[in-house]
C-alpha positions as protocol buffer text, in pm:
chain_id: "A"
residue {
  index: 1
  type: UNK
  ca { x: 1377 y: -6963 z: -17760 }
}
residue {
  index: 2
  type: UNK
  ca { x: 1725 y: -7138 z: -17770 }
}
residue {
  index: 3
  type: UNK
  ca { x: 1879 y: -7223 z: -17456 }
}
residue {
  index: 4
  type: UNK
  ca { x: 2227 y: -7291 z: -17427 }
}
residue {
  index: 5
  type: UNK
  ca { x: 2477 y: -7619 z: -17273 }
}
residue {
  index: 6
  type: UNK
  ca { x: 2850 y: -7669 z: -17168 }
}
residue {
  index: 7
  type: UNK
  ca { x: 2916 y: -7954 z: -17264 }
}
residue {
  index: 8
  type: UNK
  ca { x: 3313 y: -8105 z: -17098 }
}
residue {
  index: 9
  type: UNK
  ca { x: 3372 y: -8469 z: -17182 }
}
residue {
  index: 10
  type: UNK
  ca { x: 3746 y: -8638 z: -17073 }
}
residue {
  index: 11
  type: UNK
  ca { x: 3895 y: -8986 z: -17138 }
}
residue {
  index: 12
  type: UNK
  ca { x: 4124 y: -9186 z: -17330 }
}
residue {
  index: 13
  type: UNK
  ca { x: 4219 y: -9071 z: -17597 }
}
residue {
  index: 14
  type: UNK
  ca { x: 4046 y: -9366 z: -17864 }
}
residue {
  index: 15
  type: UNK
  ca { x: 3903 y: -9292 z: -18267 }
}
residue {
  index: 16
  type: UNK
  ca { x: 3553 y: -9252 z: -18273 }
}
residue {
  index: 17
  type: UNK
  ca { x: 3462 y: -9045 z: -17911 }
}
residue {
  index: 18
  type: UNK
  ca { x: 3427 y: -8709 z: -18054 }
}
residue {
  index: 19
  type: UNK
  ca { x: 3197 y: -8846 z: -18389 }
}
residue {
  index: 20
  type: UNK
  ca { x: 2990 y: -9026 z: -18153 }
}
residue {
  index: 21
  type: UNK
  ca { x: 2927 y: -8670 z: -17901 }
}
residue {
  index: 22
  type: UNK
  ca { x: 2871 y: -8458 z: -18205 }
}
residue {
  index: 23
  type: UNK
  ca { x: 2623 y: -8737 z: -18375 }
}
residue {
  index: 24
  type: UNK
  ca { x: 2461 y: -8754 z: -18003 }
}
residue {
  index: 25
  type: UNK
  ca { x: 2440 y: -8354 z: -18023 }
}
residue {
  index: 26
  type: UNK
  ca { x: 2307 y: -8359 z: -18381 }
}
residue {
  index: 27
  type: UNK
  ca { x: 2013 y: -8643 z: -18289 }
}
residue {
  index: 28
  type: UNK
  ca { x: 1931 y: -8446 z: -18020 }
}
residue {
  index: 29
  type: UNK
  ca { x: 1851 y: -8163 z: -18274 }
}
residue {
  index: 30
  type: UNK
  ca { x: 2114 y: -7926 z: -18099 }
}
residue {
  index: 31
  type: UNK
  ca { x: 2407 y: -7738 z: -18313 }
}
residue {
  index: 32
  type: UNK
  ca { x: 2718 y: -7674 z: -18205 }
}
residue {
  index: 33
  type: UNK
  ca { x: 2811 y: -7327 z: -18146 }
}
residue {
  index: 34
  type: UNK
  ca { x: 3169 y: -7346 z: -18061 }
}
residue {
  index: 35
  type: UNK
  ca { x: 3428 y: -7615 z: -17942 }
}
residue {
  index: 36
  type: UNK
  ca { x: 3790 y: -7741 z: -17848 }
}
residue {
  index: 37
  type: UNK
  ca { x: 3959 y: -8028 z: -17877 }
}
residue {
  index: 38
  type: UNK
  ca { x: 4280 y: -8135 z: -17675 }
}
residue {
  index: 39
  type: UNK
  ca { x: 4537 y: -8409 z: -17633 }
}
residue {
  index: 40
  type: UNK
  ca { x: 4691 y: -8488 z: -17293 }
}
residue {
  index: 41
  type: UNK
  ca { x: 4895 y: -8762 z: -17265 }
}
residue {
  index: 42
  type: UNK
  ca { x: 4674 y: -9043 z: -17377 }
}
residue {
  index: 43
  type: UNK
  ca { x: 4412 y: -8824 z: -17287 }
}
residue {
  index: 44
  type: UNK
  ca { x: 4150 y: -8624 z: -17471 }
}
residue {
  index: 45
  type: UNK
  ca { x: 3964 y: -8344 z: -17333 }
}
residue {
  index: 46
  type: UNK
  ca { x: 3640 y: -8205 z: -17530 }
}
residue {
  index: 47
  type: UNK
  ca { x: 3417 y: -7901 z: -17495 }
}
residue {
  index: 48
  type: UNK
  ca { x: 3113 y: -7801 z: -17682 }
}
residue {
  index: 49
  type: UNK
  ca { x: 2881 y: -7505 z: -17672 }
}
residue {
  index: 50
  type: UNK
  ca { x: 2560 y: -7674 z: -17747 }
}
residue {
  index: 51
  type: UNK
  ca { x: 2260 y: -7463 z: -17858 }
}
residue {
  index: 52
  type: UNK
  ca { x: 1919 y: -7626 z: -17936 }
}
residue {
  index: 53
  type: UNK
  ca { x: 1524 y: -7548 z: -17814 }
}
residue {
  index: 54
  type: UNK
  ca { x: 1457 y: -7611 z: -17448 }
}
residue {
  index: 55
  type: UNK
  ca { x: 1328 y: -7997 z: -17524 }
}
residue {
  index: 56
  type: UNK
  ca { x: 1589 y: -8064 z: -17706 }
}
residue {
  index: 57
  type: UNK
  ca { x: 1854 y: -7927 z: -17435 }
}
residue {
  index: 58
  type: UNK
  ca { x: 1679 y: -8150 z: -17181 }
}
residue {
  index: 59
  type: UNK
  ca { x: 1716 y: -8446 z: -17454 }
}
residue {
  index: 60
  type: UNK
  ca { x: 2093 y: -8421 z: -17443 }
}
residue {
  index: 61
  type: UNK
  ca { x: 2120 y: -8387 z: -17061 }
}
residue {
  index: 62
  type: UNK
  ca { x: 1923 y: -8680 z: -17036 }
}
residue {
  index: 63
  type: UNK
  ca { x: 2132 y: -8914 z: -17285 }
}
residue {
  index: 64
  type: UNK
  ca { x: 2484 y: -8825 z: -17260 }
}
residue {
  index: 65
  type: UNK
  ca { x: 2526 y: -9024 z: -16873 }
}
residue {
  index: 66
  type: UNK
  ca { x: 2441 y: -9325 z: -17077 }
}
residue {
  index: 67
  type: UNK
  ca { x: 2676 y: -9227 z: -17372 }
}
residue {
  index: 68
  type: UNK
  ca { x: 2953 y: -9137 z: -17162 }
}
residue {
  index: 69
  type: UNK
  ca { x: 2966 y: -9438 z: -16940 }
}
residue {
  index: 70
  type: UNK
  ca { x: 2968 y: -9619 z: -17317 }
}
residue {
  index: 71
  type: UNK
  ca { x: 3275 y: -9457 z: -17397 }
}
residue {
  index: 72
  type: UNK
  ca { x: 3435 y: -9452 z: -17052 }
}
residue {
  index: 73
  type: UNK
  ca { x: 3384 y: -9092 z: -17055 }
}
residue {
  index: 74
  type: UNK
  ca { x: 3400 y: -8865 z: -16745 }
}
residue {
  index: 75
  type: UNK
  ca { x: 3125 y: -8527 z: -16835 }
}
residue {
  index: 76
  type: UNK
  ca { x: 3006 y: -8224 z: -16719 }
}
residue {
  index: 77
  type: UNK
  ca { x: 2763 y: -8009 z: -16853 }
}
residue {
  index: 78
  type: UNK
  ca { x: 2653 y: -7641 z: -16757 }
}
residue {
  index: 79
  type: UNK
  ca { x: 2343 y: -7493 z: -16882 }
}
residue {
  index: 80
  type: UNK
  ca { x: 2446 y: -7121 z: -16980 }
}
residue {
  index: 81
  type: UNK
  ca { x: 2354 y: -6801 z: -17114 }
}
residue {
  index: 82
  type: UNK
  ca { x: 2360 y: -6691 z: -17503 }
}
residue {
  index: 83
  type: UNK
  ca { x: 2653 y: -6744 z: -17716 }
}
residue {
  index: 84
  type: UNK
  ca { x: 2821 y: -6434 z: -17837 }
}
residue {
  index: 85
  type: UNK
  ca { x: 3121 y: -6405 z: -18128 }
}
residue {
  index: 86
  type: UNK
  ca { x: 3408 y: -6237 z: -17969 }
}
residue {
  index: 87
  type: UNK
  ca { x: 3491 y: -5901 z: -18160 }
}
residue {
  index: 88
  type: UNK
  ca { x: 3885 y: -5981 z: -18216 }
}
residue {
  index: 89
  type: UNK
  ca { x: 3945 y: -5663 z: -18319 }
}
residue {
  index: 90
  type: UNK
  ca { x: 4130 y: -5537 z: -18015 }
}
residue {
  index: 91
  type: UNK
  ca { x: 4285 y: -5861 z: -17899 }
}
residue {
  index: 92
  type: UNK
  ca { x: 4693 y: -5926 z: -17812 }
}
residue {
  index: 93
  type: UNK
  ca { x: 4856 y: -6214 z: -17769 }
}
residue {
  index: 94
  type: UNK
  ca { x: 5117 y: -6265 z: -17489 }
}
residue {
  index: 95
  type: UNK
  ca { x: 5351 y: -6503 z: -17605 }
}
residue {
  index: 96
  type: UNK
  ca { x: 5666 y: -6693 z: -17376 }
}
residue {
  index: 97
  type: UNK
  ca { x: 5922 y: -6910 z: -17357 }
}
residue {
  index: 98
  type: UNK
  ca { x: 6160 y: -7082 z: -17140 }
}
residue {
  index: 99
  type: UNK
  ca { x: 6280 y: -7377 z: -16882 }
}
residue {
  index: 100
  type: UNK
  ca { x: 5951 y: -7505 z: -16736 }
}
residue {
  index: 101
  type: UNK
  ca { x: 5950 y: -7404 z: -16370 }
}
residue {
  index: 102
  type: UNK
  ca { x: 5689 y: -7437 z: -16123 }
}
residue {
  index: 103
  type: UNK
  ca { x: 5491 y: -7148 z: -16102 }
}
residue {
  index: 104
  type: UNK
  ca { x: 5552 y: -6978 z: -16395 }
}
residue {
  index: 105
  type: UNK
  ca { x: 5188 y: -7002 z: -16587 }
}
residue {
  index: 106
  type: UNK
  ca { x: 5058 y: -6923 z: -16227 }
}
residue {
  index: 107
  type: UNK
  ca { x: 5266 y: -6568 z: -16266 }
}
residue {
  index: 108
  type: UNK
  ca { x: 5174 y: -6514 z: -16544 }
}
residue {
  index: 109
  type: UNK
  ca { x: 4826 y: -6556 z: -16584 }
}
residue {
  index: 110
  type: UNK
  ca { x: 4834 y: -6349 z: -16198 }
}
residue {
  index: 111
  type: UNK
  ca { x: 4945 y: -6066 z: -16391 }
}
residue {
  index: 112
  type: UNK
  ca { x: 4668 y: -6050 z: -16609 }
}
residue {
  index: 113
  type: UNK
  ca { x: 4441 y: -6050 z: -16347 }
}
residue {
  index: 114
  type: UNK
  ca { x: 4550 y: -5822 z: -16101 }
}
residue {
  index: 115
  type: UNK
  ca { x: 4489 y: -5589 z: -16397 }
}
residue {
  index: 116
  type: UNK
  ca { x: 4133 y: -5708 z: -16475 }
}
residue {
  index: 117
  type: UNK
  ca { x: 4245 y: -5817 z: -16805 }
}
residue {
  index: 118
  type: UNK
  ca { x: 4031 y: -6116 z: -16951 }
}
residue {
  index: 119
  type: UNK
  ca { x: 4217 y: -6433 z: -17100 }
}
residue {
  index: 120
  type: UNK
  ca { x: 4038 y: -6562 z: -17364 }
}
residue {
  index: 121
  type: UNK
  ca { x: 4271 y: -6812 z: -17506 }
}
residue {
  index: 122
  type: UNK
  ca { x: 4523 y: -7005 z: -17355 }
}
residue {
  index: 123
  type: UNK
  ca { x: 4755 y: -7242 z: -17488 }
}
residue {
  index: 124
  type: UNK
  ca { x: 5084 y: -7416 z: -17282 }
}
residue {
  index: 125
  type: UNK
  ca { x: 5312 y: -7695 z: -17353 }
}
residue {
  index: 126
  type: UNK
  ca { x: 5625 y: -7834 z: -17238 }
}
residue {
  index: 127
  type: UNK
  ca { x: 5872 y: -8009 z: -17464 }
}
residue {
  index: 128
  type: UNK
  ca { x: 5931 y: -8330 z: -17245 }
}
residue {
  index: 129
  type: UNK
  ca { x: 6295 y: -8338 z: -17385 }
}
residue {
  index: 130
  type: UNK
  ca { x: 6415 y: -8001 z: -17388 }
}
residue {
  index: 131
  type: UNK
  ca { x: 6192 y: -7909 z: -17059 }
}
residue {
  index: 132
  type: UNK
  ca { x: 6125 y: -7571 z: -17257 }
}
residue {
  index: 133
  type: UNK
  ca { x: 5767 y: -7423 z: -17203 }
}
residue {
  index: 134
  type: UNK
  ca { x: 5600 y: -7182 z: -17452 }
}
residue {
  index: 135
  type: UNK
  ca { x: 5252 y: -7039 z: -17418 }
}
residue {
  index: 136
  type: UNK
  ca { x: 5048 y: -6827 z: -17561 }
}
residue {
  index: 137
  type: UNK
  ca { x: 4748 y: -6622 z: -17409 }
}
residue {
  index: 138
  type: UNK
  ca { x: 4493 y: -6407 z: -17614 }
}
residue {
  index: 139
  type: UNK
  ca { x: 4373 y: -6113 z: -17418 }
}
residue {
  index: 140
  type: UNK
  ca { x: 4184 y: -5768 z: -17497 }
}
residue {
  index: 141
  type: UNK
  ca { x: 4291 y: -5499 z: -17275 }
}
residue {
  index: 142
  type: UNK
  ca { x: 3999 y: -5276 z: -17120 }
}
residue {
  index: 143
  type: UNK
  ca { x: 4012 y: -4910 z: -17205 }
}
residue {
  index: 144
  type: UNK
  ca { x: 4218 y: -4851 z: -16847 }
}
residue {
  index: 145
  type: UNK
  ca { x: 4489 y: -5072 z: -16983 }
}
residue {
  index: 146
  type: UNK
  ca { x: 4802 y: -4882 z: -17212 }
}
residue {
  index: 147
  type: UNK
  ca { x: 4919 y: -5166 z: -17431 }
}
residue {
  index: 148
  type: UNK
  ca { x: 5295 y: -4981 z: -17444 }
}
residue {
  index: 149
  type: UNK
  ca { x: 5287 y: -4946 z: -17048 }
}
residue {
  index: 150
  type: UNK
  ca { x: 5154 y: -5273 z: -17028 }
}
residue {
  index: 151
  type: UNK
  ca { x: 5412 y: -5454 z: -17317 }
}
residue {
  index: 152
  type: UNK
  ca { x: 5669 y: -5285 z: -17063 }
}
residue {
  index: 153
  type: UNK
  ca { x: 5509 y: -5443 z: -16761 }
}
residue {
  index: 154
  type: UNK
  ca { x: 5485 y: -5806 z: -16905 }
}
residue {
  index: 155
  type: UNK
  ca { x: 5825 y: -5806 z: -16996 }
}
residue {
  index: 156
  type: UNK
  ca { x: 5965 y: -5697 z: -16669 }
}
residue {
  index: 157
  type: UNK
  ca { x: 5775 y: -6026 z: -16515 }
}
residue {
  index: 158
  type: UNK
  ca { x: 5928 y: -6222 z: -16814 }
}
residue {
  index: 159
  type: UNK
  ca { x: 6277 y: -6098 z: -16684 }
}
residue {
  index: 160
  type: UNK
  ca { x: 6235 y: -6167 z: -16280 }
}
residue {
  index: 161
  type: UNK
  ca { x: 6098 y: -6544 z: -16364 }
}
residue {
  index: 162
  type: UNK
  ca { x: 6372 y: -6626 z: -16625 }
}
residue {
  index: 163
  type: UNK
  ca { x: 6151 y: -6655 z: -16959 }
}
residue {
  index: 164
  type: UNK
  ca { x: 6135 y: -6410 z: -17268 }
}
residue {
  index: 165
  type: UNK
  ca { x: 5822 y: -6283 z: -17406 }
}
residue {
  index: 166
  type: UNK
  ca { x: 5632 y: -6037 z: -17571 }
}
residue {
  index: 167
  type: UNK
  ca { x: 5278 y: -5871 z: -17630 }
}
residue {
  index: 168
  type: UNK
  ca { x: 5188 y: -5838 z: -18014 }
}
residue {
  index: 169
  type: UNK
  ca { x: 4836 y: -5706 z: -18170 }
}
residue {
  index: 170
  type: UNK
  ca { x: 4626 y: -5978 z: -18346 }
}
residue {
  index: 171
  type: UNK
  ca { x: 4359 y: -5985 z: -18581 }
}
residue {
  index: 172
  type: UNK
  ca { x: 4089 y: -6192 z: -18656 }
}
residue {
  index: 173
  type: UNK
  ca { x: 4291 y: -6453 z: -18848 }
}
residue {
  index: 174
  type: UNK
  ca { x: 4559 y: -6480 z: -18634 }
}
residue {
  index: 175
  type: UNK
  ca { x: 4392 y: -6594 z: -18317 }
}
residue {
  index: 176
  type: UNK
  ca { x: 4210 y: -6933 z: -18224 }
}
């Protein structure tokens, strides 16, 4: 029966870190399911959903300390339940922009919430020399949720914190 690992590896940012955790992954006889990639700063940032038999789960928990302290690597890893594809179908994207100003992702993704609406993409970045931020979040709205009240809603925040944005329907190829 496949089991299932988290897999979070951070450090500076240097060629060859990512080939050597999927080659580590691949000896182990694991796959990867899923994974991100990220630049911050000099910085990288790394996550894997690694899916393999039970031995071969406990194989890669067992290796990667030694890999990681190779590579100057700070890890985590989470054993976790099955992997399932996200249906897309129904998804939006919020998208904003603006002057970065504390607080602003913290609104935003606080409005999401307090509606029990799931986030299941998020992407941020400020432009260091315009100080503009822009963001977008991929979301599916439960059944409760009406995407025109909603649409409405998000905007109003957009105007009290001083950004623009809007809520469009995605498909499949649009997202991640």
């Amino acid at each position: 029966m496949s089991q299932y690992l988290v897999l979070t590896a951070m450090g500076s940012d240097r060629r060859g870190c990512v080939s050597e955790l999927t080659k580590l992954v691949s000896k182990c006889g694991c796959s990867i399911m899923d994974s991100r990639m990220a630049i911050f700063g000099q910085e990288f940032t790394f996550i894997m959903l690694i899916k393999g038999d039970a031995p071969a789960i406990t194989t890669i928990e067992s290796k990667l300390p030694a890999v990681a302290l190779e590579l100057e690597l700070i890890t985590m890893m989470k054993r976790t339940s099955g992997y399932q594809k996200l249906d897309l179908t129904e998804h939006y994207q919020a998208e904003y922009t603006g002057i970065a100003q504390p607080g602003v992702l913290k609104s935003v993704t606080a409005f999401f919430a307090s509606r029990d609406i799931d986030i299941s993409s998020l992407t941020s970045n400020v432009d260091p020399d315009t100080n503009l931020i822009s963001a977008r979040i991929l979301f599916a709205p439960s059944d409760e949720n009406c995407i025109d009240v909603l649409e409405t809603e998000f905007i109003q925040l957009c105007d009290q914190i001083d950004i623009q944005g809007r809520i469009q329907k995605v498909n499949s190829t649009t997202c991640l």
